[in-house]
N, C-alpha and C positions, 0 to 999 in steps of 0.2 A: 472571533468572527471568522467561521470559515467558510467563505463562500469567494472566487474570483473579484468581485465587484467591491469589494474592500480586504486582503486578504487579512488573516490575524496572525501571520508569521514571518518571515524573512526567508521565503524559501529557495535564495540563494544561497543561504548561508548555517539553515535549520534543517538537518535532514527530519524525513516525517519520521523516524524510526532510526532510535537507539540500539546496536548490541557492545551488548555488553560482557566485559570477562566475571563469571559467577564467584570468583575467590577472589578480583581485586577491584572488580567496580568501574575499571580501566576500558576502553573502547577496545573491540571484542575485533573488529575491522583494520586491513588498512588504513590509515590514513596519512593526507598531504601534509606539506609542510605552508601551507596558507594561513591565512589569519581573518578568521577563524579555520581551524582546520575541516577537511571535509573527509569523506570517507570517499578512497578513490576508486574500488571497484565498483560500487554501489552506485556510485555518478552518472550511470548512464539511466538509472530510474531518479534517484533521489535529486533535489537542490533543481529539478524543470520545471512543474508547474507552479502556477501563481496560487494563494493559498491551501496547499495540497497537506493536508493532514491527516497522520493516521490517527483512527477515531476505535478502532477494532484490539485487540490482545493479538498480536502476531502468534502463528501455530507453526510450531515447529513437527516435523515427520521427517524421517530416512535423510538428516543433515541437509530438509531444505527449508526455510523460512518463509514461510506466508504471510504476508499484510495486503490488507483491504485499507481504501481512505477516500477521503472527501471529494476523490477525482471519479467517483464512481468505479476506482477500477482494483484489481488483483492481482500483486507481482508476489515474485517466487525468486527469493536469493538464498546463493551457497549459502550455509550454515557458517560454512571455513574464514572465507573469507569476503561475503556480501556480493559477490558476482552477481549481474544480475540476470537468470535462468529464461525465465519470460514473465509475460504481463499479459492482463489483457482491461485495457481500454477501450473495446466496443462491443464486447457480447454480451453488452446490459439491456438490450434490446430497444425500441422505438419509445418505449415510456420513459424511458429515462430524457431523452431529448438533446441530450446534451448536457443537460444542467448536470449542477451539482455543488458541492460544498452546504450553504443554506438552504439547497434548494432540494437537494437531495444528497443519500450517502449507499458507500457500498460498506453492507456490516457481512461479518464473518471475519475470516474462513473458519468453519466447521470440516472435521477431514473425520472420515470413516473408509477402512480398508485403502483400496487406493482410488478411492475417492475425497474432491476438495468439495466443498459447498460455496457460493456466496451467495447473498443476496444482498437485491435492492432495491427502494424505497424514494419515489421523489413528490415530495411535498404537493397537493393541490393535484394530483393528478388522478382521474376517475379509471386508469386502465390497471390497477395494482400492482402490486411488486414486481419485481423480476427473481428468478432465484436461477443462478448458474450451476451446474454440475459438471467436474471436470474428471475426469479419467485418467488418473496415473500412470505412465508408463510402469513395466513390471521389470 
């Protein structure tokens, strides 16, 4: 269940989004010495909101990591070590409403040239999608 209103993860304690080391399967990030441990640069997007899950195939480009999720929104971390670059939680426009999780999701990223894509989609709502286009620095 991912919507706020009951979430379906522990997102204290779950980040939305694993990296991973490709030759040993090993968390690919920082991480704390907590219990359960958490990935500590990444902390400033990951382990905040209340059912926040990524629902999307994270994109990776030029060592930077894309993930969209159930918070309607789209952060960008180091490849290196999960820094978190930016985000963005409000240029999903008026249709989105706020909502989110059940209610609605942000699916993507799609990335061409140095361009990201997202879009988004909330349930029950007559104004249609949103679809972001973002501009990469060069």
């Amino acid at each position: 269940n991912y919507h706020w209103i009951c979430a379906g993860i522990d997102y204290n304690s779950t980040p939305f989004m694993r990296a991973m080391d490709w030759s040993t399967l090993d968390d690919a990030w920082p991480m704390d010495n907590s219990d359960p441990r958490k990935y500590t640069k990444a902390s400033a997007a990951m382990y905040q909101n209340a059912g926040e899950s990524g629902i999307s195939v994270p994109a990776v480009v030029n060592d930077v990591v894309f993930m969209a999720t159930t918070q309607l929104a789209l952060y960008a971390f180091s490849a290196t070590d999960g820094t978190l670059l930016w985000n963005d939680m409000v240029n999903f426009g008026q249709q989105t409403m706020g909502f989110m999780g059940g209610y609605g999701y942000c699916m993507g990223p799609a990335i061409w040239g140095n361009y990201v894509v997202a879009g988004a989609l909330v349930e029950c709502r007559t104004a249609g999608g949103v679809l972001n286009i973002y501009k990469l620095g060069s």
